[in-house]
N, C-alpha and C positions, 0 to 999 in steps of 0.2 A: 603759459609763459607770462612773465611779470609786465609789465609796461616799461620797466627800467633796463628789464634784460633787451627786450623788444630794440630799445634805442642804442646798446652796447652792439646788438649785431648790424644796425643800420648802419654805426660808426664802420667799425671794421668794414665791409664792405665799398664803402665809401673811399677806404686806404686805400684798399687794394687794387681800385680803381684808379686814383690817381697814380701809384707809382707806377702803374700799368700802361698809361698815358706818356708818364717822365722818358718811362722806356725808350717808347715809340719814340719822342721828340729825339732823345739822347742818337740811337740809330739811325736816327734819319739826318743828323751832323755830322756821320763819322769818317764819310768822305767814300770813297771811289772802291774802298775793300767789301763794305754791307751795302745794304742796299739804298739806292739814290731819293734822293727827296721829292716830292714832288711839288717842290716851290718851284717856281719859275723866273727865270731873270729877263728881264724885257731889255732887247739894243735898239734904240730908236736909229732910223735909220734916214733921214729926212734935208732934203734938197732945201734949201733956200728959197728957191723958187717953183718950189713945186705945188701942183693944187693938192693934189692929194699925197696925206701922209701914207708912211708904210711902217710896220715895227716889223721887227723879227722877234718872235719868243723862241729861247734857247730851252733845254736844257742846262739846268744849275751847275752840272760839273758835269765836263768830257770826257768818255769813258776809254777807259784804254781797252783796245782791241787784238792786238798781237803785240809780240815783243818783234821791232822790227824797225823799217826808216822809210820813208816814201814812197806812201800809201794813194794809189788812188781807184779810184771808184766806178764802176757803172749802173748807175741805177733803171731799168726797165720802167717800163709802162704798169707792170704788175706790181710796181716799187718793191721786188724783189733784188736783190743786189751784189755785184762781184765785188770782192776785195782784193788788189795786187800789190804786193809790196816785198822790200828783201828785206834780208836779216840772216847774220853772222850765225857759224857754227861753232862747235868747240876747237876747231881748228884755225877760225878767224877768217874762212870763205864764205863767199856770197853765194846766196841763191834767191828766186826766188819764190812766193809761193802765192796760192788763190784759195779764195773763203769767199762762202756763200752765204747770203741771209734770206730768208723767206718772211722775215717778222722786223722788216726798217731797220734791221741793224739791235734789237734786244741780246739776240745771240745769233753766234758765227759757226758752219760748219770747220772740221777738221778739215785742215790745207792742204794741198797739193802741191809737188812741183811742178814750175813749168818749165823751166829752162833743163831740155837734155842732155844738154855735156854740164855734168854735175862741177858744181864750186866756180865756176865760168863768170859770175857775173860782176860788174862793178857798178853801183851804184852810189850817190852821195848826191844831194841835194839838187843843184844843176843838169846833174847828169845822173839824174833818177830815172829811173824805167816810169815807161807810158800804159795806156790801157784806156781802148776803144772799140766802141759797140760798131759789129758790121750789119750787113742787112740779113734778118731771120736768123736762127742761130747761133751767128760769130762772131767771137770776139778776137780780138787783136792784142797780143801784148809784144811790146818790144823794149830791151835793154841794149845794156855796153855789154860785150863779153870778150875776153881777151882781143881789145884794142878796136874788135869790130863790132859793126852793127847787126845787134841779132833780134830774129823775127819769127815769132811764131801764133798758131792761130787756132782756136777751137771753133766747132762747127757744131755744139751742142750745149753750147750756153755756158763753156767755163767745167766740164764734168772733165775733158782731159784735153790735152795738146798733141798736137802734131809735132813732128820733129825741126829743129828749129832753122831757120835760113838765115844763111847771111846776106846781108842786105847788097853792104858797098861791093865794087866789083874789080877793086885794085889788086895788083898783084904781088906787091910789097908788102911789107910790115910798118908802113906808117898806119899811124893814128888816126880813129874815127871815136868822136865821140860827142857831147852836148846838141843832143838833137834833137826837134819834135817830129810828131806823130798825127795824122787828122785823117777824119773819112771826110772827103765829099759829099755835097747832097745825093751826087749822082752814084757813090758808094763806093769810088775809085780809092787806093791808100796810097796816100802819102809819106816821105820821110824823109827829112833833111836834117843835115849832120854837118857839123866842123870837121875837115876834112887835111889829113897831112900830107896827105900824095905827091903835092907841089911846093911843099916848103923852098924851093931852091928857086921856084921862078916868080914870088913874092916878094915881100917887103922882110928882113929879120922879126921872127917874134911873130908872125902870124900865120892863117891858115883859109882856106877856100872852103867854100860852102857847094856842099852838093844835096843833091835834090832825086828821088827814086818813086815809080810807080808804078802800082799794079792796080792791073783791070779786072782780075777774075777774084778779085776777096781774097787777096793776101798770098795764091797757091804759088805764085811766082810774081819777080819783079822786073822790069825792063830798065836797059843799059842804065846807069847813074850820068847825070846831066852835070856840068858845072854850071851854077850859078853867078860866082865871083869867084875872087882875089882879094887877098890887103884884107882877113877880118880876122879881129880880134877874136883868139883860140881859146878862150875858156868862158866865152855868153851865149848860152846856148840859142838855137836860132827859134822863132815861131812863124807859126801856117793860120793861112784864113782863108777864105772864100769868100767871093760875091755872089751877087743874088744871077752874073750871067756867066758863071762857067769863070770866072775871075779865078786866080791861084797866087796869094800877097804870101811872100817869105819876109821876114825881117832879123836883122841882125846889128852886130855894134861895128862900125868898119871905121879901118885906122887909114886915117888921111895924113898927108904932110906934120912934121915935127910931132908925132903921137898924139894930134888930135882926133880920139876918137868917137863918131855922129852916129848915132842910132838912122837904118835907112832902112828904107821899104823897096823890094823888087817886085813888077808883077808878071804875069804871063796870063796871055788873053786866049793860049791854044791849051789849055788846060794841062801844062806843065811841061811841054814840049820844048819851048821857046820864051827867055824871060829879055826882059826892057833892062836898063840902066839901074842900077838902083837909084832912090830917092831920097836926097838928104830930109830928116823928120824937122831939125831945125838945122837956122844957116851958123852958129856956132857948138861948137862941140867940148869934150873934157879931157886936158891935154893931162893925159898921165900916161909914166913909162911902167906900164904894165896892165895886168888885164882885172878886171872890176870882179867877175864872177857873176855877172847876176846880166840875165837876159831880159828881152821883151814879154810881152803877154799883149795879144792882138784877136781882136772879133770885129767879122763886118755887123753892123747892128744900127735897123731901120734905115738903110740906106745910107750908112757912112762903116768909116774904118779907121775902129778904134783901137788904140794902142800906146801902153803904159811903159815905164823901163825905169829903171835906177840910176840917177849920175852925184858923181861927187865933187861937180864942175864947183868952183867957188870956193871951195872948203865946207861945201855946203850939202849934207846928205837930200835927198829930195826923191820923190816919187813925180815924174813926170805923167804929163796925160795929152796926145794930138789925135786930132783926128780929120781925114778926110772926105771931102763931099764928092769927090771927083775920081775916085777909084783910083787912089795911089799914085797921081799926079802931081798934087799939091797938099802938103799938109798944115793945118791951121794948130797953133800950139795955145791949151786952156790950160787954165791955173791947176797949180800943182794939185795931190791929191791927198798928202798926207798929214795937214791942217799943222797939228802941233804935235804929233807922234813923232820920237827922234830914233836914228836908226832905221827907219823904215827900207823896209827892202823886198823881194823876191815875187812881187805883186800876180795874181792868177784872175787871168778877169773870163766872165761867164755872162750868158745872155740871158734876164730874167726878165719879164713880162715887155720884151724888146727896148730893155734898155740894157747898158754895161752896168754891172757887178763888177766891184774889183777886191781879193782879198787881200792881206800881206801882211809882216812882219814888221813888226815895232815896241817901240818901248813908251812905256806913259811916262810924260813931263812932269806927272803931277808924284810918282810916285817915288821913292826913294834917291831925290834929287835926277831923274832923270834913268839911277840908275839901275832899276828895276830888270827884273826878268822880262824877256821878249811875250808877248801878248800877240794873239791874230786880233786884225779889225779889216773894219768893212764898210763900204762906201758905194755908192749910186748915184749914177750918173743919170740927170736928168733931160730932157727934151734941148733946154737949152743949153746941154754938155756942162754941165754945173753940177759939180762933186758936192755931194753931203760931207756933211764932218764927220771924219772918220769914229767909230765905235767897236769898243772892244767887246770881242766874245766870251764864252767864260773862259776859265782858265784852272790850271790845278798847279802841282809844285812844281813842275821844271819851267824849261826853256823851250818857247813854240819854233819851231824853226820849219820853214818850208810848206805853209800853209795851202790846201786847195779847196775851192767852195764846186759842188754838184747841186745841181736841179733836179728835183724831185717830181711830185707829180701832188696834186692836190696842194699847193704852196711849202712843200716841205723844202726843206734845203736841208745840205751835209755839210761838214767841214773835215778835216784830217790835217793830222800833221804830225810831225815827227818831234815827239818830247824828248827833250836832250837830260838826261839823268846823270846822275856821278859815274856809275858802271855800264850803264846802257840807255839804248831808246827804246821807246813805245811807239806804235799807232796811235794816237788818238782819231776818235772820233765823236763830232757834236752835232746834235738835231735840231734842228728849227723850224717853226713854221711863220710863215709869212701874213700878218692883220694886216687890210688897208684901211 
């Protein structure tokens, strides 16, 4: 062969090599249909005062998971992991259903139902179904299902359910529904609900909070407690524990002329018997009607923390108090959603014993404000001093109803429910944690 031919075939190969490359770059831009990139987008994450930084590396885009509406999680110790979440049929009923991953969430097994009386379920953001790890085997999921509280439990890791219980114990057709769900450390289940029972020996326009538990992992529950009167019927309520058998409920309750104060109740008998509740602060947000958007509450490192939504002022805000005294007294820190507008439905989680808080907002900086909803995230440090807030990634809708999960070797998860023109998605996003 010539010398000159020699260099004609070095050319061509050389092409074919780089369009070969173009390829690869070209697929790896085309978004959440092929396959993902593996650039990484860094959220710093970083307290003011803190000695040590932390980032979170995400994944560059969040991958949609089911077609469905809030999603949430349990991740194991194996970081093996349940998925729970509903989603419409062709008929426009709810149900809902469970997926399995063995590989962080790469891919999902085919779903299961859980709920036994088929099309039963109501879910929407607020009043989205729960799902919680019990001890050895069992997990917990509980929804809204016509008007009650329904509950059911697997004993083999999420492979099937048992048939479902109703929680509340009234004997009427009032209303049950925006409730949380929590284990104990000591493995006891909790469940507190907005409750309609007593609309007539209330205030107009509100509803009572009741509170349910079982001792034996879910197999049954014992009588339903009242907790209060006089609360605002569509903020759902949230559960905490102390480090001594403590049990903190919190909810949004309407005082004189529609002032309504985010308040803490506790019980020191481990749900037996609860205190007064506790105004969070000593003024509140006088509106005639109900906001939508509850607390998010963890006791962490010996205090008890807790986040909530008001529009007191005209003024959207993400609050943040916390007490040192076990729901005595609460000390109220600077807001937490810096210059995010819009911010709303915040989920706060305990990571390396400080609060995590995720939530729903829109950037200032982008389309005058009026951009699509984004999740961001915030850390709370030693001296209860929020970082500025940082967004995660994001794809083409609208993030709505964001929840962050702890992993195990510094991973974390996110989900949330993508608001599309015809439908929603799961999403789901990964990260792990640089100090």
């Amino acid at each position: 062969m010539s010398q000159y031919s020699e260099r004609i075939k070095m050319f061509k190969q050389r092409k074919i090599k780089v369009v070969f490359i173009c390829l690869l770059f070209l697929l790896s831009c085309a978004g959440p249909g092929l396959k993902i990139s593996d650039k990484k987008e860094t959220v710093s994450v970083i307290p003011s005062t803190a000695k040590n930084s932390k980032t979170v590396v995400w994944e560059p885009v969040p991958r949609p998971v089911a077609k469905g509406n809030d999603a949430q999680l349990i991740v194991r110790t194996s970081e093996s992991m349940n998925l729970l979440y509903a989603a419409h049929n062709e008929k426009g009923k709810q149900n809902l259903f469970m997926s399995k991953t063995k590989n962080i969430g790469d891919s999902f097994s085919n779903p299961i139902i859980v709920n036994s009386e088929k099309d039963e379920v109501s879910a929407h953001g607020e009043n989205g179904p729960k799902l919680k790890q019990g001890k050895g085997r069992g997990i917990f999921a509980a929804w809204i299902g016509k008007r009650d509280i329904k509950f059911a439990r697997s004993m083999n890791f999420g492979k099937s359910f048992e048939p479902a219980l109703r929680v509340n114990d009234d004997q009427g057709k009032a209303s049950q529904s925006f409730f949380a769900m929590d284990v104990s450390p000591n493995g006891k289940v909790f469940l507190s609900w907005l409750d309609g029972r007593d609309k007539k020996l209330g205030k107009p326009g509100t509803s009572s909070v009741y509170i349910a538990r079982s001792v034996n992992q879910g197999k049954s529950f014992e009588k339903n407690i009242k907790i209060s009167g006089d609360v605002c019927p569509c903020c759902r309520v949230a559960l905490a524990f102390g480090d001594n058998g403590e049990v903190f409920a919190s909810w949004r309750h309407v005082y004189k002329d529609n002032e309504r104060i985010m308040v803490v109740a506790t019980s020191l008998d481990g749900g037996e018997t609860w205190g007064d509740p506790v105004k969070i602060t000593k003024a509140g947000w006088k509106i005639n009607g109900c906001a939508h958007s509850g607390s998010t509450m963890k006791y962490v490192g010996g205090k008890l923390f807790i986040s909530w939504y008001t529009g007191k002022d005209d003024k959207a805000a993400l609050k943040l108090a916390y007490s040192t005294d076990q729901g005595k007294s609460f000390n109220l820190a600077n807001d937490i959603n810096g210059q995010v507008l819009d911010s709303n439905h915040p989920d706060m989680v305990e990571i390396g014993n400080e609060p995590w808080i995720i939530f729903q907002g829109r950037d200032p900086n982008k389309k005058g404000g009026w951009g699509r909803d984004k999740a961001w995230l915030v850390r709370i440090d030693e001296n209860n001093n929020a970082s500025q807030p940082t967004a995660l990634p994001s794809s083409s809708g609208n993030v709505a109803y964001p929840y962050l999960f702890k992993g195990n070797g510094g991973r974390l998860y996110a989900t949330w429910s993508e608001i599309g023109e015809h439908d929603s998605s799961v999403m789901l996003c990964r990260g792990r944690i640089n100090s």
